[in-house]
C-alpha positions in Angstrom: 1.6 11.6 -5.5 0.1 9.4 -2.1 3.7 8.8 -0.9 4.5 12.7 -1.8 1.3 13.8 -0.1 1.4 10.9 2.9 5.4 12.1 3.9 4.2 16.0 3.9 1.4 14.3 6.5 3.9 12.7 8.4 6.0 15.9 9.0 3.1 18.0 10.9 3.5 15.0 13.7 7.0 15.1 14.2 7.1 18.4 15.6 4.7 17.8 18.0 4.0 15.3 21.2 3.6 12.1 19.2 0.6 10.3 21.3 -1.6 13.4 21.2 -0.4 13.8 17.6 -1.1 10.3 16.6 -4.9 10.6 18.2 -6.1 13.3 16.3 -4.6 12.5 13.2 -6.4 9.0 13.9 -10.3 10.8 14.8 -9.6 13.5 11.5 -8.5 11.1 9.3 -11.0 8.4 10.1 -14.3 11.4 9.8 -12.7 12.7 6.9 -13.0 9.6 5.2 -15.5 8.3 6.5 -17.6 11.1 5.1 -15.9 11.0 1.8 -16.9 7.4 1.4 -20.5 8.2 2.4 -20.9 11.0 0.4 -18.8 9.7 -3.0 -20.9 6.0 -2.8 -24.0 7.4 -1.4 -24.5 4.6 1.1 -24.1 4.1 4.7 -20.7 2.5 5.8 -21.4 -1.4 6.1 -21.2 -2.1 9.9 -24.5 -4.2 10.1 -23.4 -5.9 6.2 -19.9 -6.9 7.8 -21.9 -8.7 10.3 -23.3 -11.6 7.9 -22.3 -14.8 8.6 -20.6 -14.9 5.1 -18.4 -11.7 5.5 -16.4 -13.6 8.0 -13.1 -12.8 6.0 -14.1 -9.4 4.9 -14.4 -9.0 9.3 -10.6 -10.4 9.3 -9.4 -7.6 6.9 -11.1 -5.1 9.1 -9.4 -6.2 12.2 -5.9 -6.6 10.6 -6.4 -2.8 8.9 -7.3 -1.7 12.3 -4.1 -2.6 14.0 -1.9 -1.8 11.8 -3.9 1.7 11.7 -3.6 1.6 16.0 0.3 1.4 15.4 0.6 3.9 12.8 -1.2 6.4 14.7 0.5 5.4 18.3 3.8 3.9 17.3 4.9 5.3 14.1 4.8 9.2 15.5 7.0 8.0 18.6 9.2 6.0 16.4 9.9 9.1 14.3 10.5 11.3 17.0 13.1 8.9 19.1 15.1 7.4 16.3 14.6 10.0 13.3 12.3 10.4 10.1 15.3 8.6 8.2 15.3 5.5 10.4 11.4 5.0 10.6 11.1 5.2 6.4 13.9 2.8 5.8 12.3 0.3 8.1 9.1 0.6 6.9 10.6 0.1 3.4 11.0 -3.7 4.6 6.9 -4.1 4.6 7.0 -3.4 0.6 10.0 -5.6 -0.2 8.4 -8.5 1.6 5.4 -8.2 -0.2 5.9 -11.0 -2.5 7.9 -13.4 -0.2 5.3 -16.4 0.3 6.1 -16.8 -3.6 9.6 -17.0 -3.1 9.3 -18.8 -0.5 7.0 -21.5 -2.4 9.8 -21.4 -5.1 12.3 -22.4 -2.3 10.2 -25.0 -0.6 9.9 -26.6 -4.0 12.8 -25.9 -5.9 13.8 -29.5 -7.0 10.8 -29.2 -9.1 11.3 -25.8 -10.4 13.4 -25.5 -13.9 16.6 -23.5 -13.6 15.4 -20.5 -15.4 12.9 -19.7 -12.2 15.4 -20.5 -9.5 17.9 -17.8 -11.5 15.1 -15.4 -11.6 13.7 -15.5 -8.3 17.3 -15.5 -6.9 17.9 -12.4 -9.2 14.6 -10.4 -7.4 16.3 -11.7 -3.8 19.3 -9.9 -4.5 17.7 -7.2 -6.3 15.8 -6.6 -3.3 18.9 -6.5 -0.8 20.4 -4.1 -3.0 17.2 -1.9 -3.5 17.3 -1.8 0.3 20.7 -0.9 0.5 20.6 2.2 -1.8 17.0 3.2 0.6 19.5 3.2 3.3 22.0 5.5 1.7 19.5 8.0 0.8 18.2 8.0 4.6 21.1 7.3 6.5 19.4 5.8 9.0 22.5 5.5 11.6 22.3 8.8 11.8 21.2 10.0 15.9 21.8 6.2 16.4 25.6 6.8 18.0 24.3 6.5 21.6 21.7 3.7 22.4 18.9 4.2 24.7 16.0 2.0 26.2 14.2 5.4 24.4 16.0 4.1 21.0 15.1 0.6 21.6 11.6 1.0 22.0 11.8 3.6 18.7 13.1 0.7 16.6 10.7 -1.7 17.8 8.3 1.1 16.9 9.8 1.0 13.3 9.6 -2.7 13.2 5.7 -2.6 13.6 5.6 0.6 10.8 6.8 -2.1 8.9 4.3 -4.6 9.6 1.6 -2.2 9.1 2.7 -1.2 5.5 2.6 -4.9 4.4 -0.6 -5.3 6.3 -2.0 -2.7 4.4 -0.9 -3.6 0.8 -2.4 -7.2 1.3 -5.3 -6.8 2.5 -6.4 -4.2 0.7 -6.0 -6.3 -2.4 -8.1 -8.5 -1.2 -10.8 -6.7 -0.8 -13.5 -7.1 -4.0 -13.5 -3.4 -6.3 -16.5 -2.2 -5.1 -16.1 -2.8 -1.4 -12.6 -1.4 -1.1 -13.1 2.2 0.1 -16.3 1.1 2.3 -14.0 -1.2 4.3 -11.4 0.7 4.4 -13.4 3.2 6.0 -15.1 1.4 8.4 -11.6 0.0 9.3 -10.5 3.4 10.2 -13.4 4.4 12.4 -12.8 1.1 14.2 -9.5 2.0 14.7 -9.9 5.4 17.1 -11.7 4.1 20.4 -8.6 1.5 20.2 -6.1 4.7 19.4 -7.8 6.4 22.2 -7.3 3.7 24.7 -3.9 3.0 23.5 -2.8 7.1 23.5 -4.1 6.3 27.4 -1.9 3.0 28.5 1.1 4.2 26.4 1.5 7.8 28.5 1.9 6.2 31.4 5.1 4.6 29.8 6.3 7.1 27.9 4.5 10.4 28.8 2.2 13.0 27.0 -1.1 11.6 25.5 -4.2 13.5 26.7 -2.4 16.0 28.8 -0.2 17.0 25.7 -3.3 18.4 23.8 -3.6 21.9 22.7 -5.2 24.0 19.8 -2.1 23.8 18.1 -1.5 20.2 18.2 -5.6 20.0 17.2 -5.0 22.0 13.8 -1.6 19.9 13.0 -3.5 16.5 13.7 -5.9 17.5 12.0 -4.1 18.3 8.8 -2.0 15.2 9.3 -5.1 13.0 9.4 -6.4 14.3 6.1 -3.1 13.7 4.2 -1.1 11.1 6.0 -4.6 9.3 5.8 -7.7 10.0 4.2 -6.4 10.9 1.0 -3.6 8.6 0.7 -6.4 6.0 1.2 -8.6 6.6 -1.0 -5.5 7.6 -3.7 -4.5 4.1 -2.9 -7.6 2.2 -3.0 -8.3 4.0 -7.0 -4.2 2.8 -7.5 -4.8 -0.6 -6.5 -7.8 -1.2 -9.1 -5.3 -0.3 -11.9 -1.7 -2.5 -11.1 -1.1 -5.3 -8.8 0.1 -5.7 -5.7 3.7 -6.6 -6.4 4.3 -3.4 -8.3 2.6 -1.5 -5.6 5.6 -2.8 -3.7 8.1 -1.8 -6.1 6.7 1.8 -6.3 6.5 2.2 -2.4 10.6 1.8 -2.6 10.4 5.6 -4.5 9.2 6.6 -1.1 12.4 8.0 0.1 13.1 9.0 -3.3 10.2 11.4 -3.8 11.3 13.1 -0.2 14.8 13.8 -1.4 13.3 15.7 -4.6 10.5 17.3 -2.7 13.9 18.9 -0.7 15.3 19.7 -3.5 12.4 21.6 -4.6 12.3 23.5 -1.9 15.5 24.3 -1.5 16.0 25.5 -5.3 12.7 27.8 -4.7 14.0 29.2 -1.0 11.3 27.0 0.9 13.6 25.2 2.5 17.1 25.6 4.2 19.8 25.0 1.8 21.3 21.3 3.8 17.9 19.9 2.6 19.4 19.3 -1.0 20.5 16.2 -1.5 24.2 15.3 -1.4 26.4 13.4 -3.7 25.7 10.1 -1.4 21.9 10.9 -1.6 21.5 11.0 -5.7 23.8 7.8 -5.9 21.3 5.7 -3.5 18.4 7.2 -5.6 20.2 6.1 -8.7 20.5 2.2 -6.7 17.0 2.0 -6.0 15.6 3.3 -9.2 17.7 1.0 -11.6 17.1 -2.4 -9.2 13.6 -1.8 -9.1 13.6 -1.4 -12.9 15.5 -4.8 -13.3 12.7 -6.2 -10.5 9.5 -4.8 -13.0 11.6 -6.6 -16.2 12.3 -9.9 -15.0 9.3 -9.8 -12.3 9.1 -13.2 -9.6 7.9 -16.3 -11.2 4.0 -16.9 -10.2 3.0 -20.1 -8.8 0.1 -21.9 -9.0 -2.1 -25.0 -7.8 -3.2 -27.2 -10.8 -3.6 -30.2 -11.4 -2.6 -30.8 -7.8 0.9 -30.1 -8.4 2.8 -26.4 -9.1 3.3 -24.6 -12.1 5.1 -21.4 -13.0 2.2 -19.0 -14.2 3.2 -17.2 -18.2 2.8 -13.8 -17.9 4.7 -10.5 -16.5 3.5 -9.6 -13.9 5.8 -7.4 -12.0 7.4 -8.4 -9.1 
């Protein structure tokens, strides 16, 4: 339901100038939530609290959520409207499948002291990964408006590159961010985030054009409903999601992305909501049919977790999913 409700978001800025777009989704979305937060806890958003000398990490998280809230307002809209919808989400798939990789990584780095039954299994989730990404490609065909190459294009993949940055961003930190802090600082994060937006809607139209002088009562009202679902309530439907499974299998479930896109067109089609082409082709169900069964490999034989003990490394029992 987030991803559902976050990719309906994402469609009222692609029709509009994406820097003015991306600016008032960022002020709605960051006062929507804001007062959500502040109403649902009944206490003031911790600005002075983040101060203490001893909330020097949770300070870190709200810097990092910040940016990667900057780009998502600024560079994901211009990303989407250069290189395509189809493009931007398969990139930003990347952020989710490299959730896990400093495990991996530490099974590589030490795998002369790993027993072969790790090795096979986290070279198992590598592949399974590669081909999870592949079948996200098929649904999205991200090649697609890609024929002729542009500086424009260039700058929209870059643009992508950072989407995917942000999503990874996101997922970490907000795990590490105690249960009872998590909306409060993810809130803050977002307010923090506009006058930055703001100054960045300013710099980037001299570039690239539109920004302030793009605004209009129609691109207020689309914003405006962009920031409350590509945002606010994918925030806070996240933060609840994020007390009840882990991180890694927030990862996995962030790969239905493209998925739940394909049957929200088809159920709009079928019902006369949307043009006929949205259904999805032959191609489309078989790269559904790829991601869905490589993810449900990934969640049965999940990446080995390792673990400081002793001073040396051990593989952690358990299932966690990967």
């Amino acid at each position: 339901m987030e991803l559902t409700i976050q990719q309906i978001g994402w469609g009222f800025t692609a029709v509009e100038d994406p820097l003015a777009s991306g600016l008032v989704t960022a002020v709605a979305g960051a006062l929507v939530l804001g007062t959500f937060v502040r109403w649902w806890t009944g206490r003031p958003l911790p600005f002075k609290e983040l101060m203490a000398a001893d909330r020097k990490a949770d300070r870190k998280i709200v810097a990092r959520l910040a940016f990667g809230i900057l780009i998502l307002n600024t560079a994901y809209p211009y990303g989407i409207q250069t290189v395509g919808l189809g493009a931007i989400v398969t990139m930003s798939a990347m952020g989710p499948l490299c959730l896990n990789g400093s495990n991996l990584w530490k099974i590589w780095r030490h795998r002369r002291e790993m027993p072969n039954r790790v090795l096979l299994v986290a070279a198992l989730n590598v592949v399974l990964r590669l081909i999870a990404f592949a079948g996200v490609m098929v649904i999205n065909k991200p090649w697609a408006g890609l024929e002729h190459v542009t500086d424009e294009t260039v700058y929209g993949l870059v643009c992508g590159a950072l989407g995917a940055w942000s999503f990874w961003n996101y997922l970490r930190c907000i795990y590490d961010v105690p249960k009872e802090e998590k909306l409060r600082i993810l809130a803050v994060a977002d307010l923090v985030a506009v006058p930055f937006t703001a100054l960045a809607v300013w710099g980037m139209s001299f570039l690239i054009g539109g920004g302030y002088s793009e605004l209009s009562w129609k691109v207020l009202g689309l914003g405006s409903v962009a920031g409350v679902l590509s945002f606010a309530l994918p925030t806070v439907m996240g933060a609840w999601v994020s007390n009840k499974i882990s991180s890694s299998m927030s990862g996995l479930l962030y790969l239905f992305d493209s998925s739940i896109g394909c049957l929200v067109a088809l159920a709009g089609a079928a019902l006369g909501w949307l043009a006929a082409v949205q259904t999805p082709d032959v191609w489309v169900w078989r790269g559904m049919a790829i991601v869905l069964v490589a993810a449900f490999i990934a969640w049965i034989w999940p990446i080995p977790t390792l673990k400081q003990s002793g001073g040396r490394l051990i593989v952690e029992d358990g299932h966690q999913p990967a």
